[in-house]
C-alpha positions in Angstrom: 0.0 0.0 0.0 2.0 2.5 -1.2 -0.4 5.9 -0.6 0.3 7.7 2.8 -2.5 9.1 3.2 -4.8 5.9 3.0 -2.3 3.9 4.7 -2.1 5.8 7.3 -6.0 6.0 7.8 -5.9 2.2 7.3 -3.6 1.8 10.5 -5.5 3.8 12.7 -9.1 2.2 11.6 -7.5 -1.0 11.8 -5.4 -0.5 14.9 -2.3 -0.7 14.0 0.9 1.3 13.7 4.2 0.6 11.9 7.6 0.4 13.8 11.1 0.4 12.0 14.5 -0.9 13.0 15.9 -3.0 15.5 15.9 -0.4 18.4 12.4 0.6 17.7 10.7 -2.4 17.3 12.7 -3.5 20.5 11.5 -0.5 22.4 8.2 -1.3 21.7 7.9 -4.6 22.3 9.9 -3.8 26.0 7.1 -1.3 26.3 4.2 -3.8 26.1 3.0 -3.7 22.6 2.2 -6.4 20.7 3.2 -7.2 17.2 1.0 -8.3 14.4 3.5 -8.8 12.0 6.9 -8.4 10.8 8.4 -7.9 7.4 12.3 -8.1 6.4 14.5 -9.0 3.9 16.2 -12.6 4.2 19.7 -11.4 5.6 18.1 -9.5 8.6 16.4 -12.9 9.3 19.1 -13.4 11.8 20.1 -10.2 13.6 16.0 -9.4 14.1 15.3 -13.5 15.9 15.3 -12.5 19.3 12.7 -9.8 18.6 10.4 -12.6 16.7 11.0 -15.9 18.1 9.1 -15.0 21.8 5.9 -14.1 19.5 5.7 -17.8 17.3 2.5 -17.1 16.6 3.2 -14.3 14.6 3.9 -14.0 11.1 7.0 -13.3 9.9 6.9 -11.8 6.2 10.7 -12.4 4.2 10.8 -11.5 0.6 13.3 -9.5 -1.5 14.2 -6.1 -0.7 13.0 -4.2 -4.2 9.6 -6.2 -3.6 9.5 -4.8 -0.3 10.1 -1.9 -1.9 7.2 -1.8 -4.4 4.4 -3.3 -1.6 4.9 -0.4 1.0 6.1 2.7 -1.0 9.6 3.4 0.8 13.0 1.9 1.2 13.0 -0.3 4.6 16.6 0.6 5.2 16.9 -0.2 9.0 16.0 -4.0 8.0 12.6 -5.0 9.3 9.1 -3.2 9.8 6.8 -4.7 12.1 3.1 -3.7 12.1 2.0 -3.9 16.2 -1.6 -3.4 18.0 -2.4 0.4 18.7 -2.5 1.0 22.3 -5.7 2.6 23.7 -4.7 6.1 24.7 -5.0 6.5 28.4 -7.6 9.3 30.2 -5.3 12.8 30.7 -6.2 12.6 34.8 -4.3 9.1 34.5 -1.2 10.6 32.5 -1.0 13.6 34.4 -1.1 12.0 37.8 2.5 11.6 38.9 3.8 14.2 36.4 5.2 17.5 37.4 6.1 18.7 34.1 4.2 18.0 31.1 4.6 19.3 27.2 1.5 20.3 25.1 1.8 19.9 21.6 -0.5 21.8 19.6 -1.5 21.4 16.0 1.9 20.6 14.6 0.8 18.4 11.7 5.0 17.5 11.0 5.7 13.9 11.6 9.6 14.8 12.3 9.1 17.3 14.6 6.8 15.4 16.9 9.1 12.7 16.7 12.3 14.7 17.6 10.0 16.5 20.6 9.1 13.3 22.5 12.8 12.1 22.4 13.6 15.8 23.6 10.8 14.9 26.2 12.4 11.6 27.0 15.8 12.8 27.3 15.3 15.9 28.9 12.7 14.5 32.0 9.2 15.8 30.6 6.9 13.3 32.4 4.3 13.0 30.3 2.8 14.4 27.1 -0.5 15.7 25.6 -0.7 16.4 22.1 -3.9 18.3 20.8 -6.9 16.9 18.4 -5.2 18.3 15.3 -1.7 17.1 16.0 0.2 14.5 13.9 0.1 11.4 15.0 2.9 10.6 17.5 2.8 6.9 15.9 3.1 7.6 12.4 6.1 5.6 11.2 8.4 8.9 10.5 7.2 9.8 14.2 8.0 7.2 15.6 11.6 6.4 13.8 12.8 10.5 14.6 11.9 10.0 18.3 13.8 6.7 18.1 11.0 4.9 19.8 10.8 6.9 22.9 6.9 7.8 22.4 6.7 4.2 23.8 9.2 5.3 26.7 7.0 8.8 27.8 3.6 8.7 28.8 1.1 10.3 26.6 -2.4 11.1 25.1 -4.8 12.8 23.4 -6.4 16.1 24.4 -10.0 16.0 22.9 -10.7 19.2 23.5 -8.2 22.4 23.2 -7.6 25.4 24.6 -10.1 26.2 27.2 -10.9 22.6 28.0 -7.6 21.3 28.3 -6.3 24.2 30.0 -9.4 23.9 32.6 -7.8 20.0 33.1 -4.4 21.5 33.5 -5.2 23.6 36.4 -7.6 21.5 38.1 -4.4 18.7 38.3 -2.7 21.6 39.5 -0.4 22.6 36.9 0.7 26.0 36.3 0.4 26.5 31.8 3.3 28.4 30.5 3.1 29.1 26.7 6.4 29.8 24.7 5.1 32.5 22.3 6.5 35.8 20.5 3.6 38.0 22.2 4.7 41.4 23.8 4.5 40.3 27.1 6.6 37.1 27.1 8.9 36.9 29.9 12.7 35.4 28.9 13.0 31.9 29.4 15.9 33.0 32.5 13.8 34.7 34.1 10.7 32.3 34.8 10.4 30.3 37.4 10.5 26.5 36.7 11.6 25.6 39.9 10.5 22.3 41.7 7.9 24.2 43.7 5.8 24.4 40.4 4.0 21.8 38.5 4.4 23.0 34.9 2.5 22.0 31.7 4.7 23.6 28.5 2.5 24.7 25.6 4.2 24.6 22.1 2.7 25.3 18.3 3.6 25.0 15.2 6.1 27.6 13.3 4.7 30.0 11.4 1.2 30.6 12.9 2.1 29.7 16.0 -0.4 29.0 19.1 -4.0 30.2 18.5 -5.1 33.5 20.2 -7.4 31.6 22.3 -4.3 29.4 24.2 -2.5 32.7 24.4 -5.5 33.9 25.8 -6.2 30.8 28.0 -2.6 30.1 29.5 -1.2 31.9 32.3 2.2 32.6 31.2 3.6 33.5 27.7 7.5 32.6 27.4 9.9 33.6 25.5 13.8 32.5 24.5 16.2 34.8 24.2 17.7 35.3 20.9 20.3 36.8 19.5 20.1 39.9 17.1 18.3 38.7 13.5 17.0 36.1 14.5 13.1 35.8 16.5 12.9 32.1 16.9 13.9 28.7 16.8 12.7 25.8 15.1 9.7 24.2 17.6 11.6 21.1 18.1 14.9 22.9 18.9 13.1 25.2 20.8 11.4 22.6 22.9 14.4 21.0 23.5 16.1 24.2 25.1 12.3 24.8 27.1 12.8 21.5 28.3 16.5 21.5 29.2 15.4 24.8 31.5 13.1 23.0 33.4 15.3 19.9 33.8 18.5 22.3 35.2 15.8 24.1 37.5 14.8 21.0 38.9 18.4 20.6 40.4 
């Protein structure tokens, strides 16, 4: 099936995803999902057994690599693809329990930069993650290979309703909502307060547009990073990694 678009509607109706390479698929698996299926070419048969061989009841697809190729529309260069059951999403009062600092993910509709912001969430101790009804899917294939399979590792779900509901959840679990934003009365990045006292949820949108007027208008903080001269802002996965990293190194 080599159209994105309908395959990736096909994974979700059907409940499937699609993980890639030895790491990921082992991630996964370590993280409780269950595969469906795998798919390699013959000389990865070996190196990819003791990710296969505890599931015999699963299939294990082997064919020739431009055939491969042709059946799933890209160029499975990290060996093997394994189709495995979509989780149910937990409740947000479930994923927000224990955490103290949490990322928001709104609207960004690019698979690599939700992918490369949960494994700045995962290596930077964000506790768990919410991503908006219009975000990209944080198990899209691309997603999931950028992030190097750490949206298994972080906990995460789906807001169903954004701004005003999910901020109203925010603050009821307790959480103080910081948006980073290029509005007139951001405060610098250096000089909020992300200190352990605080549980903080971390609001970030897509470039260009940015976060709606009604977040800005529904958060209690806007944020800013410091930049030098010519420059206003960062890419949004850079610049979640550097949001992140502040909170980490105020956490002590």
């Amino acid at each position: 099936m080599t159209d994105v678009r309908l395959r990736s509607r096909v994974e979700v109706e059907r409940g499937l995803f699609m993980a890639e390479s030895y790491e990921v698929i082992s991630r996964a698996i370590d993280a409780g999902m269950a595969p469906r299926s795998f798919l390699m070419g013959e000389k990865w048969l070996e190196k990819f057994a003791p990710l296969y061989t505890p599931f015999p009841e699963v299939p294990v697809y082997v064919g020739a690599e431009p055939l491969i190729e042709q059946l799933t529309g890209f160029h499975l260069h990290r060996g093997a693809l394994a189709a495995m059951q979509r989780p149910q999403l937990p409740e947000v009062a479930e994923v927000l329990r224990t955490a103290r600092t949490v990322a928001v993910i709104e609207d960004i509709v690019d698979h690599t930069n939700v992918g490369a912001m949960f494994r700045s969430a995962a290596a930077l101790g964000v506790d768990a993650v919410l991503v908006t009804p219009h975000c990209a899917d944080p198990l899209y294939r691309r997603s999931i290979r950028v992030s190097m399979g750490t949206v298994f590792q972080v906990p995460w779900t789906r807001l169903e309703q954004w701004p005003r509901a999910g901020v109203d959840l925010l603050h009821e679990a307790g959480f103080d909502v910081l948006a980073l934003a290029l509005s007139d009365d951001a405060v610098a990045l250096d000089q909020v307060d992300l200190g352990p006292e605080r549980k903080v949820a971390l609001v970030l949108g897509a470039e260009g547009h940015g976060l709606k007027p009604a977040t800005l208008r529904a958060v209690d903080e806007h944020v800013v990073i410091p930049m030098a001269g010519g420059v206003d802002s960062l890419n949004v996965a850079a610049a979640s990694a550097v949001v992140f990293w502040q909170r980490r190194a105020m956490l002590g």
